[in-house]
C-alpha positions in Angstrom: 34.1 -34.1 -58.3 31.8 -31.5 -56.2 33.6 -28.6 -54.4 33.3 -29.9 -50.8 33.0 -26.1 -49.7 30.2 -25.4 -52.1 26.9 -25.3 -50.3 23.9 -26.2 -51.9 21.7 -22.7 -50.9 23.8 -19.4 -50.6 21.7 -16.3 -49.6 22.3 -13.4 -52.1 22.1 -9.9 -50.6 21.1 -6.9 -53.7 22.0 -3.4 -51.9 21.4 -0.3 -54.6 25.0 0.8 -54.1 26.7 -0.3 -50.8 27.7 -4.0 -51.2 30.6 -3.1 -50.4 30.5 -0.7 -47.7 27.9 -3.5 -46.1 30.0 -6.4 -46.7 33.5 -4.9 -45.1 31.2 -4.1 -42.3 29.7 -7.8 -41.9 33.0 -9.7 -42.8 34.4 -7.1 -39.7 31.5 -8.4 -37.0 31.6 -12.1 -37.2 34.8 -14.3 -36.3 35.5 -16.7 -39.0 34.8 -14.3 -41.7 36.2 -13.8 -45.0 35.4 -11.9 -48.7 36.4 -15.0 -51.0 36.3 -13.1 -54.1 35.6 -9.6 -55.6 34.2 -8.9 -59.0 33.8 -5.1 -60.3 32.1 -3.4 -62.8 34.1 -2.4 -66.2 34.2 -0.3 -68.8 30.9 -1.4 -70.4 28.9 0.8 -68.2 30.9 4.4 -67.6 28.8 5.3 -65.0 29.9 2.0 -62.7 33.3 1.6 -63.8 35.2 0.4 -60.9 32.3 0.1 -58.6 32.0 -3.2 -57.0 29.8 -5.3 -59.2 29.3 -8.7 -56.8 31.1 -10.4 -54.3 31.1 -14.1 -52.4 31.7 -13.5 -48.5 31.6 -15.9 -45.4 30.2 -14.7 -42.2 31.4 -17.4 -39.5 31.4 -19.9 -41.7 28.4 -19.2 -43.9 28.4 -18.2 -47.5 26.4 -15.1 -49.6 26.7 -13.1 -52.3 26.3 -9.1 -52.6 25.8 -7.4 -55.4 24.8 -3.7 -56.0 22.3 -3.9 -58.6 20.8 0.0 -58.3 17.3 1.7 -57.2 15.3 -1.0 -58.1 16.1 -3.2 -55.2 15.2 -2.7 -51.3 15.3 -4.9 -48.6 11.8 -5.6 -46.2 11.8 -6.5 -43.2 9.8 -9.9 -44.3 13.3 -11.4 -44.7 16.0 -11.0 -41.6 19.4 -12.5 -40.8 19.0 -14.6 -37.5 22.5 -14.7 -35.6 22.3 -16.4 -32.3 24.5 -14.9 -29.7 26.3 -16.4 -26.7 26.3 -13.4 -24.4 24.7 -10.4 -23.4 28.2 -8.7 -24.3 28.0 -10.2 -27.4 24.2 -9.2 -27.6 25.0 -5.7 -27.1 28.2 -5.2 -29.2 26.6 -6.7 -32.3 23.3 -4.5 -32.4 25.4 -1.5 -31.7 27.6 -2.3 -34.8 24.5 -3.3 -37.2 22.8 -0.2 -36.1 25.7 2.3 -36.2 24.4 5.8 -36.3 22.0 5.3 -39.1 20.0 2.0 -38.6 16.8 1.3 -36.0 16.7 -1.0 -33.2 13.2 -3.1 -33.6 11.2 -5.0 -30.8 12.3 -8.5 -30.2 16.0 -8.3 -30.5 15.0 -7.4 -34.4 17.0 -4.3 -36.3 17.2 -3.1 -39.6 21.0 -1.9 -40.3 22.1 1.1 -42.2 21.7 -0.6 -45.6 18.1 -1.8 -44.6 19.1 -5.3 -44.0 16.9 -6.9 -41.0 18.8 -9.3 -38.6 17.0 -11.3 -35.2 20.2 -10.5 -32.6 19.1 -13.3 -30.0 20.1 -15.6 -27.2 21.1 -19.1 -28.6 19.6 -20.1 -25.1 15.9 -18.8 -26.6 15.1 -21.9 -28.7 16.3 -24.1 -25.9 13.9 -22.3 -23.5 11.4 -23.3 -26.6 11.9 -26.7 -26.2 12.3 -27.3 -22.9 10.4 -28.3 -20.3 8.5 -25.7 -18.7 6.0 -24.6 -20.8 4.4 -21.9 -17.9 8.1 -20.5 -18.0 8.8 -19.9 -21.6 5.1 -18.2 -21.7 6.7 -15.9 -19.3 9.4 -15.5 -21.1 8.4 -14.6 -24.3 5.7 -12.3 -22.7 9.0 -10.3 -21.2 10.8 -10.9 -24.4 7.3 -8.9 -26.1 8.1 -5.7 -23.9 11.6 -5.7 -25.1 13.2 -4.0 -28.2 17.4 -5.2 -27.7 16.8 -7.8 -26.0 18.6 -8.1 -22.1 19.3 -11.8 -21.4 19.3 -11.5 -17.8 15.3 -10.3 -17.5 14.2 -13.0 -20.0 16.2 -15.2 -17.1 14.5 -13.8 -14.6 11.0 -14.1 -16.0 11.1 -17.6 -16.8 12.5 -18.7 -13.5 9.7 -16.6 -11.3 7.6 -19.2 -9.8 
């Protein structure tokens, strides 16, 4: 019988040493989150004994992996973590967290963590703008959304409502 809380694709994160610094930090943002299992390195290779070797987590409700598999692996910026947000509070807190002191705020609600993760901190409200119908306002929209780096709910409002 399948494991009913087994999903099909799980996204697996490779830091170089701070899986575990990263995922305590993620599990600690979302509500709903949990590290399901921990698995460290042993005595085979001295030199990561005791060093967290992978790890399954859920971030509200979504499953990944971590591992830290050394110097060889980097994160680009060609692959990003899109969490849609509810609020500009929620906006804000998020992309202050992610960032910390070491990370970069990006243009377009985009950021690049401490660990060199990329995430899209947006407005679930933007693909609904998207889709709906007023085509003229979403151009306006987007072209506010363009000038932004975090990105302020209230002026992407305001731009697609302007007559």
């Amino acid at each position: 019988m399948k494991n009913e809380t087994q999903q099909k694709i799980t996204t697996f994160l490779t830091f170089n040493d701070q899986a575990e610094e990263a995922m305590n930090l993620y599990v600690s943002l979302f509500k709903d989150s949990k590290i399901i299992n921990k698995f460290y390195y042993n005595n085979d290779n001295p030199e990561l004994t005791g060093k967290l070797m992978t790890a399954t987590i859920e971030l509200a409700g979504q499953r990944f992996m971590v591992l830290n598999g050394g110097s060889s692996f980097s994160f680009t910026q060609g692959f990003s973590l899109f969490v849609n947000c509810q609020s500009q509070n929620e906006i804000d807190e998020l992309s202050a967290k992610l960032i910390g002191d070491t990370g970069e705020q990006l243009p377009c609600g985009w950021l690049r963590d401490k660990f060199g993760v990329s995430w899209q901190i947006v407005p679930s409200n933007l693909g609904e703008k998207l889709n709906g119908g007023d085509p003229e306002g979403f151009k306006r929209m987007f072209a506010a959304l363009m000038k932004m780096k975090k990105i302020d709910m209230a002026t992407l409002q305001k731009a697609y409502d302007e007559a």
